[in-house]
C-alpha positions in Angstrom: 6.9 -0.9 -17.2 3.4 -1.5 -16.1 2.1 -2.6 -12.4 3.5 -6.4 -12.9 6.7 -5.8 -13.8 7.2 -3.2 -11.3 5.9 -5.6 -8.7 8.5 -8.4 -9.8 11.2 -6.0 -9.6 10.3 -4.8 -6.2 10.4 -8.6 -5.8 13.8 -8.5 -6.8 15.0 -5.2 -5.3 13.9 -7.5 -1.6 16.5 -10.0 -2.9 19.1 -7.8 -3.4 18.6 -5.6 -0.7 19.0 -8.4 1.8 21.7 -9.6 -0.7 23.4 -6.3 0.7 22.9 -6.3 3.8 24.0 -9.9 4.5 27.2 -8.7 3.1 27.5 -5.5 5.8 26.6 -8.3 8.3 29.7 -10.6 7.0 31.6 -7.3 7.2 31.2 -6.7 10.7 31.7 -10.7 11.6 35.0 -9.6 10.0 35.6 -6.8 11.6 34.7 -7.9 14.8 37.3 -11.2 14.6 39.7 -9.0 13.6 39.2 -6.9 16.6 38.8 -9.9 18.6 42.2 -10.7 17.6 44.0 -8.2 18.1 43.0 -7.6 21.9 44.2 -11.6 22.2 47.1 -10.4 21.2 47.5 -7.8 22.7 46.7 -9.4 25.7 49.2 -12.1 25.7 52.1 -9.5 24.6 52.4 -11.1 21.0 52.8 -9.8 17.4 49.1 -9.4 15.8 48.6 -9.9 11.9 45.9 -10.6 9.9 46.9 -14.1 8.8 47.4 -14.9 12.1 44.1 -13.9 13.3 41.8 -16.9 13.3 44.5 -19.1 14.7 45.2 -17.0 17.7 41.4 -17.1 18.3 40.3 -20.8 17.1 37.7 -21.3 15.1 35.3 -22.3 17.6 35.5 -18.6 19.2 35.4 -17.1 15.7 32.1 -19.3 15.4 31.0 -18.2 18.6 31.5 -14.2 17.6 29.5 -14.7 14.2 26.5 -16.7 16.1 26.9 -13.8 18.5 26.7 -10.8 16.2 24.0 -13.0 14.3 21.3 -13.2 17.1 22.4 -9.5 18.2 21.4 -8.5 14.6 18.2 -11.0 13.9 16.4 -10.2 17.0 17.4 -6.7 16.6 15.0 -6.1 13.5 12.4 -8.7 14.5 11.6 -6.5 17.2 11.6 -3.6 15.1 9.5 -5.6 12.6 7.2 -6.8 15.2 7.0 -2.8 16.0 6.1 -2.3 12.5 3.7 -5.3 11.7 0.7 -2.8 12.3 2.0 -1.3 8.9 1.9 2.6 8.3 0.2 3.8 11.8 2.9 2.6 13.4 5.0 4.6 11.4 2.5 7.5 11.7 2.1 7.5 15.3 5.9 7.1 16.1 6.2 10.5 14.4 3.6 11.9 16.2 0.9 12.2 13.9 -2.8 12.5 14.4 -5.4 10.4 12.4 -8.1 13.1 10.5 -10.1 10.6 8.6 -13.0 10.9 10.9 -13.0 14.4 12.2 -10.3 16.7 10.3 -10.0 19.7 11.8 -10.2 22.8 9.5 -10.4 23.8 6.0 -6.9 22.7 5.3 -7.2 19.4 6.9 -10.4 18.5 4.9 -8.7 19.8 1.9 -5.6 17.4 2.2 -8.5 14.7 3.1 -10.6 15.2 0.2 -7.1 15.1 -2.4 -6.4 12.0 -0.6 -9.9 10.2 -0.9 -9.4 11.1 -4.5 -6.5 9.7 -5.6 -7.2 6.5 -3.7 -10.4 6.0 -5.7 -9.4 7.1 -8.7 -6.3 4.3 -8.1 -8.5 1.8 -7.0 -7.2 1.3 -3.5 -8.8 1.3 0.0 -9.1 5.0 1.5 -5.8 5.1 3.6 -5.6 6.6 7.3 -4.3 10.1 6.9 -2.4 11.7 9.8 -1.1 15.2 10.1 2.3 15.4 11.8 2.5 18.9 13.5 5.8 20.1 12.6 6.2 23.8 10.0 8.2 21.5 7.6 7.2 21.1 4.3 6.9 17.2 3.4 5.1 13.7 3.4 5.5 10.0 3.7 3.6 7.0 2.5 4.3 3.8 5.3 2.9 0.4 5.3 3.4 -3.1 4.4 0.7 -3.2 1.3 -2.1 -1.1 0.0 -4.2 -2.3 2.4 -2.5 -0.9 5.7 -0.8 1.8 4.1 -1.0 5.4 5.8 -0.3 8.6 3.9 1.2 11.5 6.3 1.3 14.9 6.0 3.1 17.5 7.6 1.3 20.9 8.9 3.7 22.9 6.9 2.4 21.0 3.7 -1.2 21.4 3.9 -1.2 24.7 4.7 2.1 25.7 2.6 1.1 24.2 -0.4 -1.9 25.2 -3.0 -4.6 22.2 -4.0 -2.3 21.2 -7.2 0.9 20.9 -5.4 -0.4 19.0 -2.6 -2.5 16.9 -5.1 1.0 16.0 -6.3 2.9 15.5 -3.6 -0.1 13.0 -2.5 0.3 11.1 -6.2 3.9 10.7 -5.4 3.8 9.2 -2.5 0.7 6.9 -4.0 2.9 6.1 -6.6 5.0 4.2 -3.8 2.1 2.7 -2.4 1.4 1.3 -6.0 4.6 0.5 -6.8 5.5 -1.7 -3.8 8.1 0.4 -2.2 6.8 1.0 0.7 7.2 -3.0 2.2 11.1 -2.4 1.0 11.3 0.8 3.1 9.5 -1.2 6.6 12.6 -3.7 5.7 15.3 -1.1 5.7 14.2 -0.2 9.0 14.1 -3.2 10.5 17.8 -4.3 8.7 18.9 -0.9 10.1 17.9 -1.1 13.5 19.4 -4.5 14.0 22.6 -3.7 12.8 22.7 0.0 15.3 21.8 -2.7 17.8 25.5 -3.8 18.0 26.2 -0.1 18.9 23.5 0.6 21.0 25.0 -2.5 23.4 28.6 -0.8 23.1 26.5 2.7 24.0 25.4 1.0 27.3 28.5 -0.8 28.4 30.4 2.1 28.2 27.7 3.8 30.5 28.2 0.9 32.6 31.8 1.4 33.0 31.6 4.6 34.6 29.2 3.4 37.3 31.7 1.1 39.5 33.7 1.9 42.0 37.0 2.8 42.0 38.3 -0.7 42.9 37.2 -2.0 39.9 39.8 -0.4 37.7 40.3 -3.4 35.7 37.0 -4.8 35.2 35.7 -0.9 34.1 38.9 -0.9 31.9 37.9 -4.5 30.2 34.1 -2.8 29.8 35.4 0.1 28.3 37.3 -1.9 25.8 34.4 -3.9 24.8 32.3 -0.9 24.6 33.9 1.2 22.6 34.7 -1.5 20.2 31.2 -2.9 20.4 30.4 1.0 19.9 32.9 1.3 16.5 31.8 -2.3 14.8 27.6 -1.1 15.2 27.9 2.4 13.6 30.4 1.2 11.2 27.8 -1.2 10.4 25.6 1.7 10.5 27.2 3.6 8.4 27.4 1.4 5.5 23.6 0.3 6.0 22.7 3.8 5.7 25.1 4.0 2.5 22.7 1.3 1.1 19.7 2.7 2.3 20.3 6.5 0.1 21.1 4.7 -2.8 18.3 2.3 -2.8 16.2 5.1 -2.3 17.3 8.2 -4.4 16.9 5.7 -7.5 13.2 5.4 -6.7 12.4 9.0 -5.9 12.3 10.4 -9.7 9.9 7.0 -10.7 7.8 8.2 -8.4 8.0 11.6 -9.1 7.3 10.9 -12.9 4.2 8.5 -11.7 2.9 11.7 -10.0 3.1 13.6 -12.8 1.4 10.7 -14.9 -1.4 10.2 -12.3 -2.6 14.4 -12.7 -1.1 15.3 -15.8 0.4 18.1 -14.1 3.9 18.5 -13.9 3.8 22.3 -12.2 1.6 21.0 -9.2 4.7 18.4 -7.9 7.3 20.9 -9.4 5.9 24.0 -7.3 5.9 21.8 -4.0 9.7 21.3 -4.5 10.2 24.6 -5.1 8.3 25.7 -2.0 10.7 23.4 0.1 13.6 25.1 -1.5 12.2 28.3 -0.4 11.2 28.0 3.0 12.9 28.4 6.2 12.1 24.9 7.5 12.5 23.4 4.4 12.0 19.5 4.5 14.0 18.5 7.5 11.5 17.4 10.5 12.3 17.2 14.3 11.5 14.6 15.7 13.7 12.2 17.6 12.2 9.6 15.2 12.8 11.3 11.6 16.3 9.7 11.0 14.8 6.6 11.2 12.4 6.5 8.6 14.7 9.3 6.5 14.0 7.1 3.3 10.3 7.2 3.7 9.6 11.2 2.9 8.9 13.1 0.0 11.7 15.4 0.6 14.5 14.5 2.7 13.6 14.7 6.5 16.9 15.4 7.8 19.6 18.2 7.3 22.7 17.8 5.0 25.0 15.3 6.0 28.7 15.0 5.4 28.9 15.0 1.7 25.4 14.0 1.2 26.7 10.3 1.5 23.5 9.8 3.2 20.9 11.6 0.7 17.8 9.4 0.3 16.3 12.1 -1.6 18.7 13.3 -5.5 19.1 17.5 -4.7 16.1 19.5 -5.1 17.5 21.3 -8.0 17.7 17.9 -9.8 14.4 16.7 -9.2 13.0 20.4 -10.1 14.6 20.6 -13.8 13.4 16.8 -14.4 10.0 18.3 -13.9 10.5 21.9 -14.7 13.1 22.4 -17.2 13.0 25.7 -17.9 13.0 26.8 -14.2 15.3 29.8 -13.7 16.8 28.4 -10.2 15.0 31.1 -7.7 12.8 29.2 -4.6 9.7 31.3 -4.3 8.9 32.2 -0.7 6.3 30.4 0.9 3.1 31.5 3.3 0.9 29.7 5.6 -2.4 30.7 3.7 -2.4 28.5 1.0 -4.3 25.7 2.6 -6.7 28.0 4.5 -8.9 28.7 1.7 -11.9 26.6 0.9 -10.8 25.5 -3.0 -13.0 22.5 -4.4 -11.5 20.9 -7.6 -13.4 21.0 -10.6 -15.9 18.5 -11.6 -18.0 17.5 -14.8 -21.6 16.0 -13.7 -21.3 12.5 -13.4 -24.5 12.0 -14.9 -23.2 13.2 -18.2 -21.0 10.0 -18.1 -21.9 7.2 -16.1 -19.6 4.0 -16.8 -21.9 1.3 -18.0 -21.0 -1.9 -20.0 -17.4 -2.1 -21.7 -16.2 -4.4 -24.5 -13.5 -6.8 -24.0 -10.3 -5.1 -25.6 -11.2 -2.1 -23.1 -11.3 -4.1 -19.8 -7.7 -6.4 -21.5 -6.3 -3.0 -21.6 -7.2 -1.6 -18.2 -5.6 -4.6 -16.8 -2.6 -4.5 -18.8 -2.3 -0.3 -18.6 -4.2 1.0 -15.6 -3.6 -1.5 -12.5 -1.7 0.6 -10.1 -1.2 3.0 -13.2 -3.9 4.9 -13.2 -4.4 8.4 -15.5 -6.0 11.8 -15.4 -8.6 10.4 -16.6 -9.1 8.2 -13.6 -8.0 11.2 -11.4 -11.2 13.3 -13.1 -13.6 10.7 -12.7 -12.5 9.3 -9.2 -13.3 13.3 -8.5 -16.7 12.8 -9.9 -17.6 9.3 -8.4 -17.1 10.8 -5.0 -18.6 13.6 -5.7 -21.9 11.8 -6.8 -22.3 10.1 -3.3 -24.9 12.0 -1.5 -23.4 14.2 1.2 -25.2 12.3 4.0 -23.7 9.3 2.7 -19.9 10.8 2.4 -20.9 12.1 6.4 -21.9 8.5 7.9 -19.0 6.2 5.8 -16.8 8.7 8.1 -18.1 8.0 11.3 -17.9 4.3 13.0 -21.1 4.2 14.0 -23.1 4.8 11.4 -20.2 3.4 8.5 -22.0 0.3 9.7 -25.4 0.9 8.4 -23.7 2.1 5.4 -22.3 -1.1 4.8 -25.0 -3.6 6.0 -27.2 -1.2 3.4 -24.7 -2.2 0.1 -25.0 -5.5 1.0 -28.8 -5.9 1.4 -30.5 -8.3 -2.1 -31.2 -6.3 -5.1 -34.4 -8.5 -5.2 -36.9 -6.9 -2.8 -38.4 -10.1 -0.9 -34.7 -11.4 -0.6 -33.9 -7.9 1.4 -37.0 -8.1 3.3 -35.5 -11.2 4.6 -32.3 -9.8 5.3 -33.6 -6.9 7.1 -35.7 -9.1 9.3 -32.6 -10.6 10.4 -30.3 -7.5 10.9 -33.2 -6.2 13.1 -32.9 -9.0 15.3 -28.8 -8.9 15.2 -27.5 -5.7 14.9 -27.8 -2.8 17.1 -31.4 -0.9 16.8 -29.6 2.5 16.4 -27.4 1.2 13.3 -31.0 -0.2 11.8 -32.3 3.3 12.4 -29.3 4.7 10.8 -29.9 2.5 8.3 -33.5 3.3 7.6 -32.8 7.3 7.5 -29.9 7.0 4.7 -32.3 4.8 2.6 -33.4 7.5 0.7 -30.0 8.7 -0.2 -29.0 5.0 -1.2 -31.9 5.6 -4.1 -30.9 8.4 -5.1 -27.3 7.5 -5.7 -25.8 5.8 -8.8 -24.6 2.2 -8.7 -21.1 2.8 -9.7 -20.8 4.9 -6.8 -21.0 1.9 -4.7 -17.5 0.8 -4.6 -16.0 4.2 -3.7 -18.9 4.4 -0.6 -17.3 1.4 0.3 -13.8 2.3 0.3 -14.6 5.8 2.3 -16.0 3.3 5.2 -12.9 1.3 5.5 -11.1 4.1 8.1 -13.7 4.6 10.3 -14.7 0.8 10.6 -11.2 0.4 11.5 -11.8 2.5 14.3 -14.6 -0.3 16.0 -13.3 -1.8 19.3 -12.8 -5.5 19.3 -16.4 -6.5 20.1 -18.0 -4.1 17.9 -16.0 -5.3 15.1 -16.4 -8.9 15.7 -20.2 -8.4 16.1 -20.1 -7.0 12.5 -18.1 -9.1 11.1 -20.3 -11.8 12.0 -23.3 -10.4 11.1 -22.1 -10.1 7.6 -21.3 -13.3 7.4 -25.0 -14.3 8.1 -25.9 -11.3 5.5 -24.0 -13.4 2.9 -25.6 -17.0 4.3 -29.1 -15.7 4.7 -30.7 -17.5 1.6 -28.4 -20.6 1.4 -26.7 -19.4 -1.5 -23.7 -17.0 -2.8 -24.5 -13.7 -4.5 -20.4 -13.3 -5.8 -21.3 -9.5 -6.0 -21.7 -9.6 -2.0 -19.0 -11.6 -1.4 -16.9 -9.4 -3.9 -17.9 -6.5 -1.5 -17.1 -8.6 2.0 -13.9 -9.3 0.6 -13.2 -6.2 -0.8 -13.9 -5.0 2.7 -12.5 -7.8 4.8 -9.0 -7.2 2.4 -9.0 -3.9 3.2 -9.4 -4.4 7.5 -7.4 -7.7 7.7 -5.9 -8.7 4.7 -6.2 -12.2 3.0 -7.7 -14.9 4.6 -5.9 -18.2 6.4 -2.4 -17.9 4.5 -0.7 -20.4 6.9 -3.1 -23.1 6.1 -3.2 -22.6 2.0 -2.2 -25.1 -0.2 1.2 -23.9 -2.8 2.5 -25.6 -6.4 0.8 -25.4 -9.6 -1.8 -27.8 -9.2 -3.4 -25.4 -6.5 -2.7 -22.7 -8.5 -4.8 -24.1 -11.7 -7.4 -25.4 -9.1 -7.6 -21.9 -7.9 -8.0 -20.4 -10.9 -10.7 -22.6 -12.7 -12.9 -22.3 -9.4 -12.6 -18.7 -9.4 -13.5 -19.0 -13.9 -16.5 -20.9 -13.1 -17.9 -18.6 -9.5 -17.5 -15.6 -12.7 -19.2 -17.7 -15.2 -22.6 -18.8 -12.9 -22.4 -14.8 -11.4 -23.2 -13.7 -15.3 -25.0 -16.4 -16.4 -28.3 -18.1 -15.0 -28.6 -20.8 -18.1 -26.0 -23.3 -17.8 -25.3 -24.0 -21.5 -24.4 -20.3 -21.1 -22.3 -20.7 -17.5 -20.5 -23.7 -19.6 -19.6 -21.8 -22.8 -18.3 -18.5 -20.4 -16.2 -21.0 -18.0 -14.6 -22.4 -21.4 -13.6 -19.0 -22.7 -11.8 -18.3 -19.7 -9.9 -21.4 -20.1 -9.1 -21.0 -23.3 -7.8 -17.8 -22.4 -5.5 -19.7 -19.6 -4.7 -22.1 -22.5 -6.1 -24.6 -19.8 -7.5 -27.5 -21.5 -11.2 -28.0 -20.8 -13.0 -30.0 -17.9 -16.3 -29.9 -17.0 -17.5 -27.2 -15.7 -18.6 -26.7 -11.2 -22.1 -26.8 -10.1 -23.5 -23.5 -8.7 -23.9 -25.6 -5.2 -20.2 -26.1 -5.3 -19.4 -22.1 -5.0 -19.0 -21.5 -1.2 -18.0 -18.6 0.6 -15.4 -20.6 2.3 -13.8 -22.3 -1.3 -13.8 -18.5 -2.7 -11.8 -17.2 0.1 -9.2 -19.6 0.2 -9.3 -19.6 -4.1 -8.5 -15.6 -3.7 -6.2 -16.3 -0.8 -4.4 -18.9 -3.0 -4.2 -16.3 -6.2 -3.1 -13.7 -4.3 0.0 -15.4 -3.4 0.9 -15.7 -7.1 4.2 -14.5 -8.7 2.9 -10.9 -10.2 3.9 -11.7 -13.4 1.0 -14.5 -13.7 -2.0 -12.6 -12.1 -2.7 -10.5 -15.4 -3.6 -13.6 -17.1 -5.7 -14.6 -14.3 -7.7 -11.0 -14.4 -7.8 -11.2 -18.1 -9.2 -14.9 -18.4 -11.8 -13.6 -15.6 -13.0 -10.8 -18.2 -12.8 -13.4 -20.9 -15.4 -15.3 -19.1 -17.6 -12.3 -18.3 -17.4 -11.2 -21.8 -18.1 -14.3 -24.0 -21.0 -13.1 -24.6 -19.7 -10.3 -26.7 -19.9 -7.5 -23.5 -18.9 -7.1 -19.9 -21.7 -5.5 -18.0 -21.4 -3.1 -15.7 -21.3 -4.4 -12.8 -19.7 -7.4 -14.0 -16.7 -5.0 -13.9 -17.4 -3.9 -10.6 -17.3 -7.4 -9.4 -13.9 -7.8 -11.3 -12.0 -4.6 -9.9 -13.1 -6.1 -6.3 -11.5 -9.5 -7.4 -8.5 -7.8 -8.6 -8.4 -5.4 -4.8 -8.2 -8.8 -3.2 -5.5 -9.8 -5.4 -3.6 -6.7 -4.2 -3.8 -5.4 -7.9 -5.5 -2.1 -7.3 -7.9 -1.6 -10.2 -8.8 2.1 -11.3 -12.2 2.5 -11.9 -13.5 1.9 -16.2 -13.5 5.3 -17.1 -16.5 6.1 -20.2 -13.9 8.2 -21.7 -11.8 4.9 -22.8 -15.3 3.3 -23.2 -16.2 6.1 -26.1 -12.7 6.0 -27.6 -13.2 2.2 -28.3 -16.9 2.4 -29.4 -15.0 4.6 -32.1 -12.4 2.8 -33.4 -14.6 -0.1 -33.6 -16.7 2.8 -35.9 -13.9 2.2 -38.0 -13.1 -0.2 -41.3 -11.8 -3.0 -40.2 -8.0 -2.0 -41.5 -8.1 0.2 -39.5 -8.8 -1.6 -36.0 -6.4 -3.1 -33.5 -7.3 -6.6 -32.3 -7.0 -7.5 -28.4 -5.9 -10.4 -27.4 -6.5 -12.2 -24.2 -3.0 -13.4 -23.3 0.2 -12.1 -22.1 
């Protein structure tokens, strides 16, 4: 099942969770008319049975009880929702943790921060926020709404419990969530949760209130005490089941993502060695805080101690998820100590220069969109390592740090043509602040010295520290940006693909409330995007034409005539990608594909063509691994070989 499928299913998985929880909400309606009842009847010294339920109430009261429970219920988890709408920090800071992407503090801190810059470029996605929860337990969480927002958390016990390979997979497993879209599922379950314990909560606080009056308001702190403790029952019933639905709806997804993880490294022993480490520590998995019941679903490990049963496991037993990994493990937990992260271990790393990625045929790029979107390999994993190892250590210090992340940026935007970025220079010396332009000027060297396809993961190691700028600060850059882009009346699509790579990454897609939906935007969409793709690649416009109708054909669109270059706007590419994004998964593929199609008609996608395609598809929220020159090498040799022996790529689903 690649990245497409699994995003439809997590499509359907929304359905059918809300499916489930609409029928614990009927439930309690139920319950509560019955209970409703039965105090009526009480009340008025008569027999109480369940067919006469609803006509000792009336069904204007029993309408009245379901609106009530209703509103209780839906403003419930809109607050909590609303809570959550800042995506994983929220989650993150709720459980005490402490962003480190801009100043980690120790060996093991940097360690855990340099597996997690890894796996993010070697995925494709932006750098997430990283925050270390202090607590001795041994676990992890991933939290956020999309890839864009997403957090990964670490406790102290795991970074300094666990050797580089375990974290490394304990950080792939909860990246496989990020990928794999469970993590907007899990910020649902909470919100569904908390509006159901709402119920109980209000019984929680009436019965409080019943003990505060005075002693000649026997009957009123009776009729309170009734209310509460039924109010009190119906939520944690309610509770109950909703957390019966929450450990099954998340146990299922655990050993995905713990095969994913061992996908993503090629190591099953790192992953398999952290669960064994949990088994074999005092503190195990279980955290303390007040908030880790909550978001119980959200760990690596389960967060909380055995329940009655285990009818409210989110996690399958660690036994179970060891011998999936480990089969021949002889059942004894290791013990663990804290000096396993204390140690300065770099992985290993090949010399990037031995294999830069440069131009790839078609069938490679069809493939990496079919294979590698959100799936990415140890091959990705090994050359993610060496792409961040080839940016230049002053480069990797000022993408960290908000101040000078800045100059970084304005610096990958600048013209490749010199007079253009003398222009452009001119103007950000007259805009931005003189100390980001001296910044600037210093790292210039370093920007020389480094490789072009190191330019995308620069980018992505920015995006935490510019999400640290203050309002102003990040308004002022924003803006001057957008003059960047503007400053010689024209689009460059490979600075636009960066600003929207970047602007995806700190706000998410553009103007949603104002796009247009149905096919006919969808196809306008599409060809716009075709034909920005096709004048990017292509100066001639016989060329630009014959590139815009290959991507057609490979949309089986029929052909119209192609946009002029005047037409391509930074405002019509926005809402194009905003309008794309918004697609049904199970149609973007053929989107990306025809996109290659157009870059390649001319037998080869350059380099940076590809570059410029893996930003198209970030935007699209279709994390794109970097082209690896392993997989180019592999198909420069079976196209070494008789044509028998070959297998033809096609451009369509």
């Amino acid at each position: 099942m690649n990245f497409f499928e699994q995003q439809d299913r997590a499509r359907r998985n929304s359905a059918l969770l809300v499916g489930l929880f609409a029928l614990a909400v009927f439930l309690l309606i139920a319950v509560t008319t019955l209970l409703a009842a039965a105090l009526t009847a009480y009340s008025r010294g008569q027999d109480f049975s369940l067919a006469s339920a609803i006509p000792q109430l009336g069904w204007e009261t029993v309408a009245m009880i379901a609106l009530s429970i209703l509103a209780v219920i839906g403003l419930g988890s809109l607050y909590k929702l609303r809570q959550l709408a800042a995506g994983g920090r929220a989650v993150a800071e709720s459980l005490g943790g402490r962003k480190i992407n801009l100043s980690p503090d120790g060996v093991a801190e940097q360690r855990a921060l340099n597996v997690v810059e890894e796996m993010a470029i070697a995925s494709g996605t932006p750098v997430p926020d990283v925050y270390v929860i202090e607590d001795p337990a041994i676990n992890a969480f991933a939290a956020g709404i999309k890839p864009a927002d997403a957090v990964i958390g670490l406790t102290r016990g795991s970074i300094e419990r666990l050797s580089r390979a375990e974290l490394q997979g304990v950080v792939a497993h909860e990246f496989s969530h990020i990928l794999n879209g469970d993590m907007r599922l899990n910020i649902r379950i909470v919100g569904l949760l908390h509006g159901i314990l709402i119920i109980g909560l209000l019984g929680y606080w009436l019965l409080r209130g019943s003990h505060m009056g005075s002693s000649r308001d026997n009957r009123a702190r009776a009729a309170l005490l009734g209310i509460g403790a039924g109010l009190m029952a119906i939520g944690y019933t309610g509770t109950f089941f909703g957390n019966l639905i929450k450990a099954a709806v998340s146990r299922q997804r655990e050993f995905l993502a713990d095969a994913s993880a061992v996908q993503f490294t090629r190591d099953n022993t790192g992953i398999a060695g952290a669960l064994k480490k949990i088994g074999g520590h005092a503190g195990g998995s279980a955290l303390a805080s007040r908030q880790a019941a909550e978001y119980s679903h959200m760990y690596f490990a389960s967060g909380m101690r055995r329940s009655f049963a285990n009818l409210f496991a989110t996690h399958p037993p660690l036994p179970v998820r060891i011998r999936q990994l480990d089969p021949g493990w002889n059942g004894q937990f290791p013990t663990t100590h804290g000096d396993a992260g204390r140690t300065a271990t770099a992985a290993p790393s090949s010399p990037l220069a031995a294999g830069i990625a440069g131009d790839a045929p078609l069938d490679v790029v069809v493939a990496a969109v079919n294979n590698s979107i959100a799936n990415p390999g140890e091959e990705h994993t090994d050359y993610g390592r060496q792409l961040l190892a080839a940016v230049p250590p002053s480069l990797h210090a000022a993408a960290h740090d908000p101040f000078a992340a800045r100059a970084v940026v304005y610096r990958l935007m600048l013209h490749r043509e010199a007079d253009q970025r003398e222009v452009q220079q001119q103007m950000l010396r007259r805009l931005a602040h003189p100390a980001v332009m001296r910044e600037m000027e210093r790292l210039e060297r370093d920007f020389s010295a480094m490789p072009d396809c190191a330019r995308l993961p620069l980018l992505d190691l920015c995006v935490p520290a510019l999400r640290g700028l203050v309002p102003q600060q990040y308004q002022v850059f924003k803006r001057n940006l957008i003059k960047l882009l503007r400053s010689d009346n024209r689009v460059d699509l490979w600075e636009w693909a960066l600003y929207r790579l970047l602007m995806h990454a700190l706000e998410g897609t553009p103007d949603r409330q104002r796009l247009a939906s149905g096919s006919t935007a969808s196809r306008h969409a599409a060809t716009f995007l075709l034909a920005a793709m096709a004048h990017a690649g292509n100066t001639d416009y016989l060329d630009a034409k014959r590139a815009f109708e290959a991507g057609l054909g490979a949309l089986e669109l029929e052909r119209i005539p192609l946009p002029a270059r005047r037409d391509i706007t930074l405002a019509r590419l926005d809402k194009a990608v905003a309008i794309a994004a918004d697609e049904r998964p199970l149609r973007k593929p053929r989107l990306l594909k025809a996109m290659a199609a157009t870059m390649a008609h001319d037998g080869v996608i350059a380099a940076e063509e590809i570059e410029l395609l893996r930003a198209v598809a970030d935007s699209l929220d279709c994390p794109m691994p970097p082209i690896c020159p392993r997989l180019v090498r592999n198909s420069t040799a079976r196209d070494a070989q008789p044509p028998g022996n070959r297998i033809q790529a096609t451009t369509t689903d």
